[in-house]
N, C-alpha and C positions, 0 to 999 in steps of 0.2 A: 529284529525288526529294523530294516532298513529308514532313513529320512526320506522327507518328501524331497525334489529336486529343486524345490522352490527356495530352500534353509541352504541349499548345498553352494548357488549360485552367487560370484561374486557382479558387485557393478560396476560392470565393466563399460557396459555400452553407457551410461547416463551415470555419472557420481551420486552419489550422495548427495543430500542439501544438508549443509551446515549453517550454523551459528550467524559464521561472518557473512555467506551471503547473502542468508536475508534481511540481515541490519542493513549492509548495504544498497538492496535493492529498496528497503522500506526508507531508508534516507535519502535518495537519488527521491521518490516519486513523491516525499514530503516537499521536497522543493520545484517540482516538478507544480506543486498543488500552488505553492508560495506565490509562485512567476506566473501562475495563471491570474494571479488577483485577491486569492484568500489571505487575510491576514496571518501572518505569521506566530503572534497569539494564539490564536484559536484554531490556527491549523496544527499546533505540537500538542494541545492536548486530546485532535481526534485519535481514534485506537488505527491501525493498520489498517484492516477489513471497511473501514468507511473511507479510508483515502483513498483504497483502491477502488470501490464503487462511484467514486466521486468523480476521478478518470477515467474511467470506461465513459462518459459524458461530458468532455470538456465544452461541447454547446452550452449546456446547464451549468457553467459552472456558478452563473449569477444569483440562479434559484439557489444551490450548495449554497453560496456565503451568505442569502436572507435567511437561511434555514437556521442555520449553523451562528449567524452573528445576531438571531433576535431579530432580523428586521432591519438591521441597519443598513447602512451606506456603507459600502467595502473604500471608500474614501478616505472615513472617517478613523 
């Protein structure tokens, strides 16, 4: 009983996603989030998955830091 062709297949055309490059790319858009205004506090303890929704809408990002800071003043 032969494999499916799908087990057989190296990736060739697209690598792999490793380790280092998603730290990377989650550290690049954490500061990416920083420089837009959000406090640096409270932007290292959001997860991955909310930073990246948080950028797909850098318009919003003011709503993001009342959300996220309780209502405050991203000043303060």
């Amino acid at each position: 009983m032969g494999r499916d062709r799908m087990y057989d297949k190296k990736p060739l055309g697209r690598p792999k996603k490793d380790g280092t490059g998603r730290r990377r790319k989650q550290k690049v858009q954490l500061k990416r989030l920083i420089g837009l205004g959000m406090p640096e506090g409270i932007a290292s303890k959001l997860n991955p998955k909310i930073v990246r929704d948080i950028l797909k809408y850098p318009a919003r990002i003011d709503t993001a830091i009342k959300v996220f800071t309780g209502g405050k003043d991203k000043k303060k």
